[in-house]
C-alpha positions in Angstrom: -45.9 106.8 133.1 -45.4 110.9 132.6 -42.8 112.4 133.3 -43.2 115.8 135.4 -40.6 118.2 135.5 -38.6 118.7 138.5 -40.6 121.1 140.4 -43.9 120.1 140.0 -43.0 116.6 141.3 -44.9 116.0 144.7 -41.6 115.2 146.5 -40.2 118.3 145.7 -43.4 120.4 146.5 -43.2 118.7 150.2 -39.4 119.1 150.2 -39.4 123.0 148.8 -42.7 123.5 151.6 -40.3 122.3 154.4 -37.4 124.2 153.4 -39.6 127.3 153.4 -41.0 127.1 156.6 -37.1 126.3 158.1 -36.6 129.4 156.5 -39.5 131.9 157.4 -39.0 130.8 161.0 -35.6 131.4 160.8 -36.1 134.9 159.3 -38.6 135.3 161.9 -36.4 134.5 164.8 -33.5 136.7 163.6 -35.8 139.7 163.1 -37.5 139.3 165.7 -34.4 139.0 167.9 -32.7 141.8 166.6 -35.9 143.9 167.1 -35.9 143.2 170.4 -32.4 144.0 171.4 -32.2 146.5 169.2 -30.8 149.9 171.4 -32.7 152.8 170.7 -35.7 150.6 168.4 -38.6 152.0 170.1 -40.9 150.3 167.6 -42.9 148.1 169.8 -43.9 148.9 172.8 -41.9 145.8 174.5 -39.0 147.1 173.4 -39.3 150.2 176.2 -40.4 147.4 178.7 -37.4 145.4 178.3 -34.8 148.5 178.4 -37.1 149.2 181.8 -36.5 146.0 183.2 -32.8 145.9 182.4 -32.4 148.8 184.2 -34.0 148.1 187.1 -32.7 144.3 187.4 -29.0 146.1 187.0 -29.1 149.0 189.3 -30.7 146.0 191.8 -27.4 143.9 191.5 -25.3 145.3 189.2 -25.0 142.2 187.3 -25.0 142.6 183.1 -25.3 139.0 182.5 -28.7 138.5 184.7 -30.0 141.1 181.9 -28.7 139.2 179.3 -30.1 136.2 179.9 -33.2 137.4 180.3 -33.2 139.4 177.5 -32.3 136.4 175.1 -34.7 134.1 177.5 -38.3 136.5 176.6 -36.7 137.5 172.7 -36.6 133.5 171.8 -39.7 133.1 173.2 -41.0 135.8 171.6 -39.0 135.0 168.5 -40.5 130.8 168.9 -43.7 131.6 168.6 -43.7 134.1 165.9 -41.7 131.8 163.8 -44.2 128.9 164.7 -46.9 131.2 163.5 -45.7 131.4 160.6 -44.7 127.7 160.5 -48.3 126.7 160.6 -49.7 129.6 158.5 -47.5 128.1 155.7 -48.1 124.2 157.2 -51.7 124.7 156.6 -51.6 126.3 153.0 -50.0 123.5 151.8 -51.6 120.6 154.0 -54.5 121.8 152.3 -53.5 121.6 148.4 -52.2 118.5 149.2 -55.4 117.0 151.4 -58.2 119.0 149.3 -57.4 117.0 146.0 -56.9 113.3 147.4 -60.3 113.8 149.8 -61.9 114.8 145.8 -60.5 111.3 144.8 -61.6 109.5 147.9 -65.2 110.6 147.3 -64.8 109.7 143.8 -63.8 106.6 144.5 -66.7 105.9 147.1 -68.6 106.8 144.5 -67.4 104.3 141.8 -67.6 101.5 144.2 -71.0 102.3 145.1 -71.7 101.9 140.7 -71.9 105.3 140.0 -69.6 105.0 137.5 -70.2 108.1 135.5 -68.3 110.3 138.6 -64.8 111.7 137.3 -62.6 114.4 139.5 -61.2 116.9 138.5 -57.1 118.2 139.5 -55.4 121.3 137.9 -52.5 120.5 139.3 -49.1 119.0 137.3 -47.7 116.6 139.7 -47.9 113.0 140.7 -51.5 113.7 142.0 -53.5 115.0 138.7 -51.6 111.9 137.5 -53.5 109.3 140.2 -56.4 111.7 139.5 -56.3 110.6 135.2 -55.8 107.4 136.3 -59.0 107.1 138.5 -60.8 108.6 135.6 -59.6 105.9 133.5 -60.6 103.7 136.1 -64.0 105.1 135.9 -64.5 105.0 132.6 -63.5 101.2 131.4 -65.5 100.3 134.8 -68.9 102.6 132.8 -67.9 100.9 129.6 -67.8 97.3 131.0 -71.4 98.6 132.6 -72.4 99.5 129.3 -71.0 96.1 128.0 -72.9 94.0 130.9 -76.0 95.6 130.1 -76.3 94.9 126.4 -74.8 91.5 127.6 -77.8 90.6 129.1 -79.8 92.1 126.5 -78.2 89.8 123.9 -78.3 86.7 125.9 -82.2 87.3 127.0 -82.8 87.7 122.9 -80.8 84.7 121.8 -82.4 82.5 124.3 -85.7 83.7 123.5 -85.8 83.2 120.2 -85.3 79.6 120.1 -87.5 79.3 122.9 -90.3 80.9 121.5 -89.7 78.8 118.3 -89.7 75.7 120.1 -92.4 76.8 122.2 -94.4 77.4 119.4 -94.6 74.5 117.7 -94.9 72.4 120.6 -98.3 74.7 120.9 -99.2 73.6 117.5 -98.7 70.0 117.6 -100.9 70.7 120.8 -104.0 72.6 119.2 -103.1 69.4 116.0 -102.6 72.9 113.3 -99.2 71.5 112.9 -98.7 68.3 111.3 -96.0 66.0 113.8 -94.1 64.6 110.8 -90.2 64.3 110.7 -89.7 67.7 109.1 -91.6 69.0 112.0 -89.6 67.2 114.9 -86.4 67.5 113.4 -87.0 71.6 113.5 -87.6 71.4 117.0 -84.4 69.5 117.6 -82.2 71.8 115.6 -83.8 74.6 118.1 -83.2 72.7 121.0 -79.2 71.8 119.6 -78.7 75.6 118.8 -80.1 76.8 122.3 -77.9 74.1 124.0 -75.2 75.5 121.9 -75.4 78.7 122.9 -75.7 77.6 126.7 -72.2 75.8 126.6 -70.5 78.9 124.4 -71.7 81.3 127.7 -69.9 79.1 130.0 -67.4 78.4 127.8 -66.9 82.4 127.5 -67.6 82.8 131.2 -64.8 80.7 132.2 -62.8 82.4 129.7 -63.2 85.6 130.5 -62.5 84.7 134.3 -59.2 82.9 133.4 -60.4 79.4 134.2 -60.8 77.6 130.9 -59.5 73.9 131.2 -56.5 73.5 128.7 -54.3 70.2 127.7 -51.1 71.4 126.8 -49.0 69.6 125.1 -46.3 69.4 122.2 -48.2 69.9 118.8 -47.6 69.2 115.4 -49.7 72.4 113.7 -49.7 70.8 110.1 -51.1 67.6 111.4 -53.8 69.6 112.8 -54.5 71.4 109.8 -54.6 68.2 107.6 -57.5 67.2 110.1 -59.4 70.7 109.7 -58.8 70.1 106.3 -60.4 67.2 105.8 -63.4 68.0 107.9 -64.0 71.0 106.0 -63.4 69.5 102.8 -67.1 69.0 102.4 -68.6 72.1 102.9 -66.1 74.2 101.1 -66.6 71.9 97.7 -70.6 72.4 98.5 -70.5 76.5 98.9 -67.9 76.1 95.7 -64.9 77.7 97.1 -61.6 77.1 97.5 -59.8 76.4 100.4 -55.8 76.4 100.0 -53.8 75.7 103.2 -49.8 77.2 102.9 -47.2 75.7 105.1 -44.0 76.0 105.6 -41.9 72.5 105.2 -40.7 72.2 108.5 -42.4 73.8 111.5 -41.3 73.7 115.5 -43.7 71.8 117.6 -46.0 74.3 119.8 -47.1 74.4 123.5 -50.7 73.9 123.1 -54.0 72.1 123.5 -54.6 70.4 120.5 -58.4 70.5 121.2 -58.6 74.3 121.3 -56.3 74.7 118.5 -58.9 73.0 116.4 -61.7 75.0 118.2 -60.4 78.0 117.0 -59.7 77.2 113.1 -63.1 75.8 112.7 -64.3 79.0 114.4 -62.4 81.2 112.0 -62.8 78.8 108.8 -66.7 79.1 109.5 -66.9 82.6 109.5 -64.7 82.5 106.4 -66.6 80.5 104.4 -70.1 82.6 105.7 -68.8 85.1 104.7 -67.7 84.6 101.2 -69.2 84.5 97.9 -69.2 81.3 95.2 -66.5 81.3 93.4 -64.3 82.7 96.3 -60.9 81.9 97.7 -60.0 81.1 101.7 -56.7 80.2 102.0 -55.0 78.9 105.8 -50.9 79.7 106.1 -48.9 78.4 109.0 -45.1 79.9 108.8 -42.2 81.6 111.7 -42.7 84.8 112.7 -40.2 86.5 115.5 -39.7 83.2 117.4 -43.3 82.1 117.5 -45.8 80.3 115.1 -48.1 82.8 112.9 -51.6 81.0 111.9 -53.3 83.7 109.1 -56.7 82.8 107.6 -57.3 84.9 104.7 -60.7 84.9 102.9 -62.1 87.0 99.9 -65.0 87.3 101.3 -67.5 91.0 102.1 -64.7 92.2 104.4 -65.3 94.5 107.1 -65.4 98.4 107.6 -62.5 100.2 109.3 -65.2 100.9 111.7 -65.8 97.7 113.5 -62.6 95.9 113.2 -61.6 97.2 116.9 -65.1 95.9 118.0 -64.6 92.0 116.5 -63.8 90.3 119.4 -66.3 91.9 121.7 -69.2 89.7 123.0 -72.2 89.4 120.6 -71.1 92.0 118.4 -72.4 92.1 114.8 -70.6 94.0 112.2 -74.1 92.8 110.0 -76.8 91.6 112.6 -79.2 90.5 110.5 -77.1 88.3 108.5 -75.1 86.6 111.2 -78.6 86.1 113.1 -79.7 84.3 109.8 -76.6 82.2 109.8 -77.4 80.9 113.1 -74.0 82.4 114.4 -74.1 83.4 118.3 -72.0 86.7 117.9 -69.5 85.2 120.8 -67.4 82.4 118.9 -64.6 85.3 118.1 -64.4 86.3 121.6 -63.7 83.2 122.8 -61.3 81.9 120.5 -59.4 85.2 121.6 -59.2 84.2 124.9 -58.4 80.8 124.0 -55.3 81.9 121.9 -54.6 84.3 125.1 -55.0 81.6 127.8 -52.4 79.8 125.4 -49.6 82.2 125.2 -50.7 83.6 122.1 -52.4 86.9 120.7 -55.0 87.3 117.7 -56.6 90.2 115.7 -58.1 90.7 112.4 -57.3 92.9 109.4 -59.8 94.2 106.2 -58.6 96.2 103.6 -62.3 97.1 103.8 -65.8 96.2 102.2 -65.4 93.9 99.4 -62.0 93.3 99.9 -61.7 90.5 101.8 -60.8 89.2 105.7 -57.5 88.2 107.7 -57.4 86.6 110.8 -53.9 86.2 112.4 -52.7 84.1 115.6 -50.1 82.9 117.0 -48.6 80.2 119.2 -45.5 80.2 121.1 -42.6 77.1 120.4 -42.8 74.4 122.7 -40.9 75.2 126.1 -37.6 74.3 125.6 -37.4 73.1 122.2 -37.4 74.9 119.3 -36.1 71.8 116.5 -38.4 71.9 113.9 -40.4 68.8 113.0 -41.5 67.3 109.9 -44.8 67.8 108.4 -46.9 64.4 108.0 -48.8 66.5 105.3 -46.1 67.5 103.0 -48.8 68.2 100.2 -51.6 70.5 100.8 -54.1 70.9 98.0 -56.7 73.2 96.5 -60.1 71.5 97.7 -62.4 72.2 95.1 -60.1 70.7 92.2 -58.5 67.5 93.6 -56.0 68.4 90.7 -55.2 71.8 91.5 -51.8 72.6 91.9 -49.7 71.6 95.2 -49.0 73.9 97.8 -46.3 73.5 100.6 
């Protein structure tokens, strides 16, 4: 929040315009009073009517008082409404630097609910108000972002579903006309289409129910090494394939976390397939689990392409590609990072990336809270993580 300075904090505007008015219809009463029964202050010309009528009411009864009081009786009524005039005069002026700017921001804000999201207002001013008013524009301009982002949403989705479609579509219109031949190679193409399109459909409502806070979670008390033994294991394959190593760090004894096991393993094969995408034969991808500032910290490291400055603050966005044509060749949907995001979130956790830049490699960092209430460390069923290339490598714990 900013801080204003004293005076140009709306409270004080509306206490200092209420003090002044008090005192201009103040001034205006004494002045006006004293004119009034000034003797000898022929300045107005209801001065001479007064002194007329006090002579007449006196020589008529003889009575100073019935003057007095009628003197003081017409000079504060004469004084009231001056001062009242000049009460409202003021009232007005600043009613109306205080209405002018929040009827500005109402229309704005008619405006942005009506999806014209590219309306902004505009307030000189220093006080509490040009604050509301940068906060509506801030408003306006993540809701004209997230417009932006809905749009080419849409876009993507129509062009991923299409292009398996059409694929599938295709050769169904070929096995049709008989110019394509309906062997196994043939059929099995169209079911790897029809997989990766059904893929795609579940990662959407996956992401859909992410993004709206509903994903269905399991918590429970995990044992993170016994977790990455399994990923391990099920990635051993591919990694010895693509002739990289894969080295997963631990520490010897790690706390149980508060989490779905499921998703857990959702996310690392996420991240360990975009590692080993991503890098060259011959490369390194190493997984480290260690305590961090009373949580769990999960890095992925890879020495892989790496990634621009540029686009790391645009990794987790939906269907964004730092290298489109490549990740469209991989078969990769362009949302798998944003929803393990949201998956670590929805967990308790927070995730981002790091790149030294191109050619330099890839980090990917979460982390996981302890279990609630318990914090004793427990011992790793996998006190021996090795190298997977070399069955002989070297230990690492």
């Amino acid at each position: 929040m900013i801080k204003h300075k004293w005076y140009n904090r709306l409270r004080w505007k509306l206490f200092l315009s209420h003090l002044l008015i008090g005192v201009i219809s103040i001034g205006v009463l004494i002045v006006t009073t004293h004119i009034l029964t000034g003797v000898g202050l022929n300045i107005f010309p209801i001065s001479n009517q007064f002194f007329e009528r006090f002579a007449a009411t006196f020589q008529s009864n003889g009575n100073s008082n019935v003057y007095l009081q009628i003197m003081l009786r017409d000079a504060l009524i004469v004084a009231a409404i001056a001062a009242l005039e000049a009460a409202i005069i003021v009232s007005l002026s600043v009613s109306t630097r205080l209405v002018e700017p929040l009827q500005a921001m109402t229309a704005v804000s008619r405006k942005l609910a009506q999806g014209f999201y590219n309306e902004r207002t505009v307030i000189r001013s220093q006080d509490e108000l040009a604050e509301l008013s940068r906060t509506i524009n801030h408003l306006a301009a993540s809701l004209e972002q997230t417009e932006r982002r809905r749009m080419a949403l849409l876009s993507d989705v129509t062009h991923e579903l299409r292009t398996p479609l059409a694929t599938i579509g295709g050769y169904m219109e070929g096995l049709i006309d008989g110019v394509v031949q309906p062997d196994r190679k043939t059929f099995e193409l169209v079911l790897s289409e029809s997989q990766r399109l059904q893929r795609l459909i579940e990662d959407l409502q996956l992401l859909s129910h992410a993004e709206a806070g509903q994903i269905p979670l399991k918590p429970t008390s995990v044992n993170l090494c016994n977790v990455m033994q399994k990923i391990r294991m099920q990635f051993w394959p591919q990694f010895d394939q693509a002739d990289i190593d894969l080295l997963v760090f631990h520490a010897e004894e790690l706390p149980p976390v508060w989490a779905d096991p499921d998703r857990i393993e959702q996310v690392l094969i996420n991240l360990l397939s975009n590692a080993l995408r991503y890098t060259a034969r011959g490369g390194r991808v190493s997984v480290q689990a260690r305590l961090k500032e009373g949580q769990v910290l999960i890095s992925i490291y890879d020495t892989g392409v790496g990634i621009a400055p540029e686009h790391l603050p645009h990794l987790f966005e939906r269907f964004y590609r730092v290298d489109k044509s490549r990740s469209r060749a991989s078969g990769g949907s362009g949302i798998g990072l944003t929803i393990a995001r949201h998956l670590i979130y929805a967990q308790g956790g927070e995730m981002w990336a790091e790149s030294a830049g191109l050619g330099r490699g890839t980090a990917f960092h979460f982390t996981l809270p302890y279990r609630l209430g318990d914090s004793t460390p427990l011992p790793c069923s996998c006190k021996s993580i090795m190298t997977l290339r070399n069955i002989n490598a070297r230990i690492v714990t």
